[in-house]
VOPAMI-411588 format. One record per residue (C-alpha): residue number from 1; residue in one letter; z, x, y. Coordinates in pm, whole numbers, plus 50000, padded with zeros to 5 digits. Example, Ala and Ser with C-alpha at 12.3 -4.5 7.8 and 13.67 -1.06 7.14 Angstrom:
<atoms>
<atom 1; A; <50780; 51230; 49550>>,
<atom 2; S; <50714; 51367; 49894>>,
</atoms>
This chain:
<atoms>
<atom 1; X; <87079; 49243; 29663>>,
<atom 2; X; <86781; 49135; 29872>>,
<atom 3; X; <86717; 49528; 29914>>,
<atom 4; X; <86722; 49544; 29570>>,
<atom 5; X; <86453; 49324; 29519>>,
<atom 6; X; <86185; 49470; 29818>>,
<atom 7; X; <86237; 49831; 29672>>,
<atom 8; X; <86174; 49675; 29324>>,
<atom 9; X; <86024; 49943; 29085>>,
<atom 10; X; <85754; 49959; 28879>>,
<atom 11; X; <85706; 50165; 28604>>,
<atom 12; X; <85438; 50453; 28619>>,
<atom 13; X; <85210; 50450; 28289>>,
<atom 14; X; <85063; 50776; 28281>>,
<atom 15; X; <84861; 50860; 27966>>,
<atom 16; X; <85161; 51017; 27802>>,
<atom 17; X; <85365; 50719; 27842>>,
<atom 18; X; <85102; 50498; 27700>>,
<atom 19; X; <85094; 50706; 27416>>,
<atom 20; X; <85423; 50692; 27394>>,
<atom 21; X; <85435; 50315; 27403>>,
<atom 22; X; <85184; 50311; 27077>>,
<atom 23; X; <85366; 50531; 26887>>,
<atom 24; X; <85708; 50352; 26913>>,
<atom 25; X; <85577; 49985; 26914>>,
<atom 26; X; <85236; 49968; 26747>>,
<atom 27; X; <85350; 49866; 26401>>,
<atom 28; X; <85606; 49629; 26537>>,
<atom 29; X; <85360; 49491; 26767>>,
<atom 30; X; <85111; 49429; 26470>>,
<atom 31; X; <85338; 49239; 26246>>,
<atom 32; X; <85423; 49070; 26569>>,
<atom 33; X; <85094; 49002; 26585>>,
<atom 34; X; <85071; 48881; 26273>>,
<atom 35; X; <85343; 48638; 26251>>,
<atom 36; X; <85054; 48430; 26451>>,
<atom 37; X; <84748; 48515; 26335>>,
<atom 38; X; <84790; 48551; 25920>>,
<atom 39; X; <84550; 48827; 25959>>,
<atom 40; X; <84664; 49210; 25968>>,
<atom 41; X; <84295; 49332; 26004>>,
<atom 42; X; <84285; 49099; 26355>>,
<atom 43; X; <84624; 49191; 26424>>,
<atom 44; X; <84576; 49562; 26446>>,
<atom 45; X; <84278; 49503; 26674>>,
<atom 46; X; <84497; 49293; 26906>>,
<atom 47; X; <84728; 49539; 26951>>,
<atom 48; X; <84445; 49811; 27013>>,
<atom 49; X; <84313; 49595; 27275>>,
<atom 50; X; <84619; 49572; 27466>>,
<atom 51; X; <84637; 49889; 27406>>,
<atom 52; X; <84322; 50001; 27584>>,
<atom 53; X; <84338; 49735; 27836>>,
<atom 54; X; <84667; 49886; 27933>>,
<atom 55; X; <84510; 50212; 27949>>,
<atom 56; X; <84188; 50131; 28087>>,
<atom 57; X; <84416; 49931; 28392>>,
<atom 58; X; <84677; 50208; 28390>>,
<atom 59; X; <84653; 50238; 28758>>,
<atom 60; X; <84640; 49921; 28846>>,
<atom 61; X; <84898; 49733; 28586>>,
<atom 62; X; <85206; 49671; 28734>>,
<atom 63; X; <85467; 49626; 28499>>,
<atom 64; X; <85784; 49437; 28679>>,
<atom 65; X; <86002; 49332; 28337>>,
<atom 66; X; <85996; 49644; 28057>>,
<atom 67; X; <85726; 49845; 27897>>,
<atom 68; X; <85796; 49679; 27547>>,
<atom 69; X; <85832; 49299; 27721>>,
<atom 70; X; <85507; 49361; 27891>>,
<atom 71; X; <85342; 49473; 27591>>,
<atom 72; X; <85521; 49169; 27349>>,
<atom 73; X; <85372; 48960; 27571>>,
<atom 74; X; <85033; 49084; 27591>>,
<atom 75; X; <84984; 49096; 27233>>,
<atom 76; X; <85113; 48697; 27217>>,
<atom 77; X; <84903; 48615; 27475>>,
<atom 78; X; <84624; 48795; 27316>>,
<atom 79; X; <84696; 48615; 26964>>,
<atom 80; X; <84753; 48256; 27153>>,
<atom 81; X; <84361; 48303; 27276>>,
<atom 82; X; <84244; 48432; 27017>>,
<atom 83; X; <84392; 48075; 26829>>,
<atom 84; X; <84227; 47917; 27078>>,
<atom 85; X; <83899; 48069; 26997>>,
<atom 86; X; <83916; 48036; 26626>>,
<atom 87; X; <83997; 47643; 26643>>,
<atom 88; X; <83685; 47591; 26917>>,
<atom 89; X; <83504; 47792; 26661>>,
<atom 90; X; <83620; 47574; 26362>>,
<atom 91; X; <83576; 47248; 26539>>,
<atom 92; X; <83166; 47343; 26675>>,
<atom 93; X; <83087; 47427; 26314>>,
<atom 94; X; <83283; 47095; 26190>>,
<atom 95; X; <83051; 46901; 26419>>,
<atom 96; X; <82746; 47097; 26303>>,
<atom 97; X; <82864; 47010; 25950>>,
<atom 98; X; <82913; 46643; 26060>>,
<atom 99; X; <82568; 46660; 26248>>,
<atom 100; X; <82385; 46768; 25886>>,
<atom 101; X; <82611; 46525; 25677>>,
<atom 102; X; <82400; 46350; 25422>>,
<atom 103; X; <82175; 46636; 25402>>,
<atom 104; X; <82235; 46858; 25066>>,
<atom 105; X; <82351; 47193; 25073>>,
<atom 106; X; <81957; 47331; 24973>>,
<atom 107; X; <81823; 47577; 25111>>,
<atom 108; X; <81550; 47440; 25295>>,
<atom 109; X; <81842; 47197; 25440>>,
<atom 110; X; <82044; 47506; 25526>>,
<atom 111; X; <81729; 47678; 25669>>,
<atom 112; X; <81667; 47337; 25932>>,
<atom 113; X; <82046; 47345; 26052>>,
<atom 114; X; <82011; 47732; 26069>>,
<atom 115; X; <81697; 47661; 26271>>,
<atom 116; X; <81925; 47384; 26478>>,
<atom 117; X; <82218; 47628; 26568>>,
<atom 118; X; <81934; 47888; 26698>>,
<atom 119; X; <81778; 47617; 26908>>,
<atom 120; X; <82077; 47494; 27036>>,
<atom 121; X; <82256; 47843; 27126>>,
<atom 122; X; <81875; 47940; 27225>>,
<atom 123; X; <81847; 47667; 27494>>,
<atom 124; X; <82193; 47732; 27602>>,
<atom 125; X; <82073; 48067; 27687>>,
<atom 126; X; <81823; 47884; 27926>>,
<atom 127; X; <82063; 47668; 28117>>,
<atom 128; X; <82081; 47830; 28469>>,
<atom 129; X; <82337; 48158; 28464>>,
<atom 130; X; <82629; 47950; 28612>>,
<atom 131; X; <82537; 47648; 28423>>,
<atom 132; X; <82532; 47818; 28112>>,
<atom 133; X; <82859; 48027; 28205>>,
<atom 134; X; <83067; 47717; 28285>>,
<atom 135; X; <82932; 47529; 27979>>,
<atom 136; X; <83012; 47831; 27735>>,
<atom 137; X; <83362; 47881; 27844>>,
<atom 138; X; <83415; 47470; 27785>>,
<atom 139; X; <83279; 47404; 27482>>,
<atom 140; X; <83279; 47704; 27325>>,
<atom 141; X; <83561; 47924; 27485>>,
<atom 142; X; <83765; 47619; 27481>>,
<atom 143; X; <83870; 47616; 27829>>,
<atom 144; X; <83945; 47317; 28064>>,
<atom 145; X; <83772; 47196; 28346>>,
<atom 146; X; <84074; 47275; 28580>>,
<atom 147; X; <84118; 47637; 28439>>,
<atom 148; X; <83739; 47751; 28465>>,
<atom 149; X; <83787; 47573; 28815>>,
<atom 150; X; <84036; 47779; 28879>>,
<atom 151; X; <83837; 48098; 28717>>,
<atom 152; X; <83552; 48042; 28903>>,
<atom 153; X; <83728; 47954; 29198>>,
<atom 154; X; <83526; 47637; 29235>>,
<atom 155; X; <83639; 47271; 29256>>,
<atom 156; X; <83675; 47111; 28940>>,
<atom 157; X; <83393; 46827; 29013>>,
<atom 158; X; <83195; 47121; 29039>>,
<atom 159; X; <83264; 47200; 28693>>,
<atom 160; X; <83211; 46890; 28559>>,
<atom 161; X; <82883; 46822; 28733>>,
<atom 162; X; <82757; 47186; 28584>>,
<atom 163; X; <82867; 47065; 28271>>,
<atom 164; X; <82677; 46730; 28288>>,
<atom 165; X; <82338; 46924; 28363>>,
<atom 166; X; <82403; 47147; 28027>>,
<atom 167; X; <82430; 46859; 27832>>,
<atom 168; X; <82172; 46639; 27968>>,
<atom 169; X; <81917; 46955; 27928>>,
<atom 170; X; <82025; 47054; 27580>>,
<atom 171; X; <81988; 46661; 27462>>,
<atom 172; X; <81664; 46684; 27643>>,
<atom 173; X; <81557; 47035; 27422>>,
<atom 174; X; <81748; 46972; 27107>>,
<atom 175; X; <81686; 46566; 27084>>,
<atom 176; X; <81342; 46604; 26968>>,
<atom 177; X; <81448; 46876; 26692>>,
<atom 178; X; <81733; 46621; 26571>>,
<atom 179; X; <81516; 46316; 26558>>,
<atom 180; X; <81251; 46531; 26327>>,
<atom 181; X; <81530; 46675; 26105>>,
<atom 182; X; <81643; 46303; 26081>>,
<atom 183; X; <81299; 46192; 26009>>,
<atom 184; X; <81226; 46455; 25747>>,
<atom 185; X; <81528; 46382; 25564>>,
<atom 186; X; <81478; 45988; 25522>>,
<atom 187; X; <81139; 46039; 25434>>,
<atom 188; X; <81319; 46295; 25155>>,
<atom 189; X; <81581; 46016; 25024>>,
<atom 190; X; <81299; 45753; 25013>>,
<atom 191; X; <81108; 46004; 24745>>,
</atoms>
């Protein structure tokens, strides 16, 4: 039994067998896909990912369970993140919504919080490289301190201290935008 286990094989994915593999599992894996996402247009490019990560890593991939298990749980992995995404996504614009609550949907209003999002993802851009990497995969990739720790291969205070700076510069770069957009608008609703 032991034996067994150290002479453990892994399957070989040549190009043929890949192709293989999308023929026989690509529409399964889409509706697979699909049962999480509610979107067949994002569920077919899921599966094409995998797809070409698999064949991009074909050397490298070691695949220890079945071809089909492997791949199953790629593309859930795949549509877990991407869920992941989509809610950080929905929750940044709620607070941008929240942020410009009071302010009517005109469009010089929409023009200022247009203006706001390109500031703020503009002075993101000009946090220091790891600064701005650690602060884009927490508050906009959605990771956790711990996980982009463990990324990064960095302790986690580390994380949160790199963190800290991005949001003491950006309330040092954007504050002075949001005070005049606040200031503009009262002076609006006073008219």
């Amino acid at each position: 039994m032991e034996h067994a286990l150290k002479t453990q094989q892994f399957e070989n994915l040549t190009e043929t067998r890949i192709e293989q593999l999308f023929k026989e599992h690509y529409s399964v894996l889409t509706a697979y896909a699909n049962k999480f996402l509610s979107d067949l247009d994002d569920s077919r490019e899921i599966v094409q990912d995998v797809f070409v990560h698999l064949f991009d890593n074909r050397e490298s991939v070691k695949i220890h369970t079945s071809a089909k298990a492997h791949l199953f749980t790629s593309v859930r992995n795949a549509c877990l993140n991407t869920i992941k995404q989509r809610k950080n996504h929905a929750t940044h614009h709620e607070n941008i919504k929240y942020l410009s609550s009071g302010f009517s949907l005109e469009a010089d209003k929409i023009l200022e919080q247009t203006e706001l999002e390109y500031a703020l993802f503009q002075a993101i851009d000009e946090l220091p490289e790891q600064c701005k990497r650690i602060f884009k995969l927490n508050r906009i990739e959605g990771f956790t301190n711990q996980e982009i720790a463990d990324q990064l291969r960095i302790s986690k205070r580390t994380v949160e201290t790199q963190i800290s700076k991005a949001l003491k510069s950006l309330r040092i770069t954007i504050g002075p935008m949001l005070a005049s957009l606040l200031i503009v608008y009262l002076l609006n609703a006073l008219k």
